[in-house]
N, C-alpha and C positions, 0 to 999 in steps of 0.2 A: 619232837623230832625235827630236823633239818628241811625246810620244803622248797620244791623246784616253782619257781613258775616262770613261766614262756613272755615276753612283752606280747603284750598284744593291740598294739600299733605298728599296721603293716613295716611304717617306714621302718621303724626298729628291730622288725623279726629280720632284715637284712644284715644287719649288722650284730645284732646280740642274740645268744645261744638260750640264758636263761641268768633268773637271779637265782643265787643259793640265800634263802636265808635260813641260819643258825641262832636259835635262839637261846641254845642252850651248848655251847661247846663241850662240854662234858660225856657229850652222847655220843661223841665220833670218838672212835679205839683207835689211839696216835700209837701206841708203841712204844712211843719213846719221845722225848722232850725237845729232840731236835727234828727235823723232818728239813730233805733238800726240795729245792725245784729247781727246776734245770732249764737252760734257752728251750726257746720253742716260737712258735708264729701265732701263738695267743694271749694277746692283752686283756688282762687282768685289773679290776679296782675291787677293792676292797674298803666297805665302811664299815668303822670299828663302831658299834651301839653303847658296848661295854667292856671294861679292859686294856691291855695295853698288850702289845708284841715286842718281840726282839727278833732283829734279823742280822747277821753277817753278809757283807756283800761286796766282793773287789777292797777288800784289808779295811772296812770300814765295819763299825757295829752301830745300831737304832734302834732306840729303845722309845717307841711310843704309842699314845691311845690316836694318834691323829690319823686320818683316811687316807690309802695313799693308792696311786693310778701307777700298774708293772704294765707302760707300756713296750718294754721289751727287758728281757734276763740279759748281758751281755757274758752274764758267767755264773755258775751256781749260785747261789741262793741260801743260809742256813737258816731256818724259821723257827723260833721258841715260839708256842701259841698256847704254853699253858694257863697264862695269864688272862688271856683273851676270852673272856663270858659269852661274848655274843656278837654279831657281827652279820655283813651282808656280805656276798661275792658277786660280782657282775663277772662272766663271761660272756667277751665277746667271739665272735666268728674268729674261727683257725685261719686268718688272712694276714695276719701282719698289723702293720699300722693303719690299712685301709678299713680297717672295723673300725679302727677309734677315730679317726679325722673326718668324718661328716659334725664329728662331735666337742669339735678343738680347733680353733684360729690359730694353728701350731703346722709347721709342715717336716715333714721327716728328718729332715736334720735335726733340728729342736729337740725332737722326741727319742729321737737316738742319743743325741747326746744329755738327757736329763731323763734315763730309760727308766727309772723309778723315785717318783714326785711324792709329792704331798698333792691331793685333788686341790687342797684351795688354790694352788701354787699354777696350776695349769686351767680350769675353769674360770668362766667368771663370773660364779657365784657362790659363797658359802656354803661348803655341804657340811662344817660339823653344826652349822646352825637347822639347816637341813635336818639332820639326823637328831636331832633334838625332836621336830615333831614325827618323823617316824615311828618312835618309839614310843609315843602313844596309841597307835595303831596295831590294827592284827595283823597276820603277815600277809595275808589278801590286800588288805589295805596299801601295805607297805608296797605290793608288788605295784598297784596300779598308780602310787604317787612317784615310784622312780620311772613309770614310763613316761607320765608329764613330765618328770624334771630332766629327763632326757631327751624328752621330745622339744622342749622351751632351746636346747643348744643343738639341736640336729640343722643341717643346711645341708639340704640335697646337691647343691652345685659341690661342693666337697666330695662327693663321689668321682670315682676316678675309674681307669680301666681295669683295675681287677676284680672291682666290685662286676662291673658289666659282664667278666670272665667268669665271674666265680663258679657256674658250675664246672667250664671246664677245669679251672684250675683245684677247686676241691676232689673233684674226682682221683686226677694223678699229677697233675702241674707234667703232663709230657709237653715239655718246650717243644717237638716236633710239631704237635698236635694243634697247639697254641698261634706257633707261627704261619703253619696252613691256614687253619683260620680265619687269621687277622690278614695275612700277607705282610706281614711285617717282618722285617730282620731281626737277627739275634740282638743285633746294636740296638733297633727301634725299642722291641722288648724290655731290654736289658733297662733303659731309659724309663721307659713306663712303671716297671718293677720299683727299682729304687724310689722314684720321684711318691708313689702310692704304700709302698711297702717299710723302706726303707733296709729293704734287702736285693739284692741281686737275684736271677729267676735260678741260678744257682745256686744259691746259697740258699734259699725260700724252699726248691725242691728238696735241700738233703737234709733241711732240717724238719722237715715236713715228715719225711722217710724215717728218721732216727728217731722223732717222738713216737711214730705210731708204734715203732719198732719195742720201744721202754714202755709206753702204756703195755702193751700185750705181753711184754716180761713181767712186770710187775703184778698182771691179772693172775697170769697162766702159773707165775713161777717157773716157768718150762727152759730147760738150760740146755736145750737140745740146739745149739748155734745155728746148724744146718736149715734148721725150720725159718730163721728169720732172715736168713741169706737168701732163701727160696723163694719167703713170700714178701720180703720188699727190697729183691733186686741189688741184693752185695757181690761183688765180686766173687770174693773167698771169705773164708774167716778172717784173715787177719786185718780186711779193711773192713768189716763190720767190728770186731772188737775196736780198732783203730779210729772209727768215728764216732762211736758210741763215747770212749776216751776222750776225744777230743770236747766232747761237748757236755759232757758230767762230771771230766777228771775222775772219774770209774773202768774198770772193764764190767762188763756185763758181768761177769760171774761174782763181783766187788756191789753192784747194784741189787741184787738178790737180798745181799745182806744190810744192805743201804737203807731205813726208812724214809719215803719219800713223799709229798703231799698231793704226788697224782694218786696214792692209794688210800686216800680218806675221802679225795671231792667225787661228787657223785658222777658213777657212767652214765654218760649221756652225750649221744650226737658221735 
């Protein structure tokens, strides 16, 4: 079966949620052969052990066994993963690109504009050579050698201000709450945001909003509109359908039907 483990190097529980490893892909019920994933404020790597993937992405298609870093979706996503035997998932913290930069001599520009890499292409060190001695190991094993090989590119001066935020800003990202605070202006913020995220505190809150919004449709199934408008703060319906759209190219009731890769990875966090 699939096993979660937590890093367990303080510096890293900061920044990453857990590793998924899969050791056997055949044991998660896909549904169906394509599965989307959609923007969101969580960067994602992915090592391929065994296997190969296809994915569609902004008119382009990849067909490969090679390890690749989604340090951000700019637009859906289509993923064939029938191929794919086995594999590791790192999730990092729902913050943006300030999870994965204590980790990357890269700074958001960069990572925005090359929002899904190849890891050799961004690291600098070989991980399919890497993943070569992983796969000698059990998955315990495997957990406590990706925290050293994570911890060998961690540099704490790469921490920035929202990692320092971050409770506030995991909580709700209320930019009121944020700027009392700090005492900083929208402008200061706004500056901060970008420069660590490489989104604006606006754009970071409503996309922050719309994912929790589509996890909990996709958990619940629950097509009761009003219920998601109430409990993460939409106007009306029609700017919850409207941004849900905007950011899946779905309506919510089109997503129901949609199979998506937030409902194979594990709940958690």
């Amino acid at each position: 079966m699939p096993m979660l483990f937590e890093p367990q190097i303080p510096e890293l529980q900061r920044h990453i949620d857990h590793y998924w490893i899969v050791e056997d892909i055949t044991q998660l019920s896909f549904g169906n052969n394509q599965l989307y994933a959609y923007p969101g404020i969580t960067p994602d790597m992915i090592i391929v052990l065994e296997g190969y993937y296809t994915i569609d992405y902004m008119g382009k298609r990849l067909k490969s066994n090679k390890s690749q870093l989604f340090s951000f979706i700019h637009k859906e996503v289509v993923m064939d993963l029938t191929h794919l035997k086995s594999c590791i998932i790192i999730k990092f913290k729902s913050r943006g690109l300030s999870s994965l930069k204590p980790f990357l001599d890269l700074n958001s520009d960069a990572l925005m504009r090359d929002s899904i890499a190849y890891i050799d292409d961004v690291f600098d060190s070989k991980i399919e050579r890497f993943k070569v001695h992983l796969q000698t190991l059990t998955t315990a094993e495997m957990a406590a050698e990706l925290d050293q090989w994570l911890f060998t590119h961690y540099t704490k001066e790469r921490e920035g201000f929202v990692v320092e935020m971050a409770q506030e800003i995991s909580a709700s990202c209320d930019l009121k709450t944020i700027m009392e605070a700090t005492k900083y202006s929208y402008s200061t913020l706004e500056r901060h945001f970008k420069r660590d995220t490489g989104l604006t505190p606006k754009k970071f809150q409503s996309l922050q909003r719309y994912k929790q919004a589509i996890r909990e449709l996709y958990t619940t199934q629950n097509a009761d509109w009003q219920h998601y408008i109430h409990t993460y703060g939409y106007y009306d319906q029609s700017h919850f359908i409207k941004e849900i759209k905007r950011y899946t190219s779905f309506t919510p009731a089109q997503l129901l039907q949609t199979p998506a890769f937030i409902q194979v990875r594990p709940k958690y966090s």
